[in-house]
C-alpha positions in Angstrom: 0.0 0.0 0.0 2.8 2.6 0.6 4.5 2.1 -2.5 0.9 2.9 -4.2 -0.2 6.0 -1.9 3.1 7.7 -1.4 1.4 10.5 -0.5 -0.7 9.0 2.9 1.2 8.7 6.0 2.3 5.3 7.5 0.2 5.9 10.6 -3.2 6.6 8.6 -1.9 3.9 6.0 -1.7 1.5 9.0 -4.7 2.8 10.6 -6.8 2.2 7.0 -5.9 -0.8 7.3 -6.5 -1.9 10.9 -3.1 -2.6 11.4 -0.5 -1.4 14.2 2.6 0.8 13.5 4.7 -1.4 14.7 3.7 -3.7 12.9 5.1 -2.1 9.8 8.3 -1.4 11.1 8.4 -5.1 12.3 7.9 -6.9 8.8 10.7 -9.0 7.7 12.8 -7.1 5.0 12.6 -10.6 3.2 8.9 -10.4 3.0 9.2 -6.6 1.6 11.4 -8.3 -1.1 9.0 -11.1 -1.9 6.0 -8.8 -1.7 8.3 -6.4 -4.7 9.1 -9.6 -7.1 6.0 -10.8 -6.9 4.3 -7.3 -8.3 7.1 -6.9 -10.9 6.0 -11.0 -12.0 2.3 -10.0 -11.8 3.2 -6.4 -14.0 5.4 -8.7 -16.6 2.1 -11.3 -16.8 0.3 -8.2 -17.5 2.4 -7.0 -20.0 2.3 -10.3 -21.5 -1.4 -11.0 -21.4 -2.1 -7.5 -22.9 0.3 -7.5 -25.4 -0.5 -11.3 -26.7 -4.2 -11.8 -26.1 -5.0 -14.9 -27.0 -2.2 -16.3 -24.4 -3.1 -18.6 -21.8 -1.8 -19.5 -19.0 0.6 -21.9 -20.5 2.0 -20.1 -23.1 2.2 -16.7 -20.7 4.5 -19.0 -18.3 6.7 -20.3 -21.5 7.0 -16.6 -22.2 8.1 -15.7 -18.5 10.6 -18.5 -18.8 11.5 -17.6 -22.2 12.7 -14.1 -20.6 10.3 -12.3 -23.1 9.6 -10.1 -20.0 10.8 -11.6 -17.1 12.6 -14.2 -15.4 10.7 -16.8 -13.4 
């Protein structure tokens, strides 16, 4: 949610959301990481997907592991 809504504070971000402060501050940076890979896989899918709409879900993964956008 932060990296969408920049512009909100952590506090009213947190409080949106029902969620502590500290609980923010507490997340594990490896979860930040995961959480950031897995929007740039879900923005190359979408990339994909737009650009090639007759895709499925098969060929979209071939295309993610052919490095068309991405790697897997």
């Amino acid at each position: 949610m932060r990296e969408e809504h920049p512009e909100m504070s952590i506090e009213r971000l947190c409080r949106l959301m029902g969620l502590s402060r500290s609980w923010y501050y507490a997340r594990p940076v490896a979860a930040q990481k995961k959480a950031h890979k897995d929007v740039e896989l879900r923005d190359a899918i979408e990339r994909i997907v737009l650009e090639f709409a007759g895709y499925g879900y098969r060929r979209v993964t071939a295309a993610l592991r052919r490095g068309l956008d991405c790697e897997l």
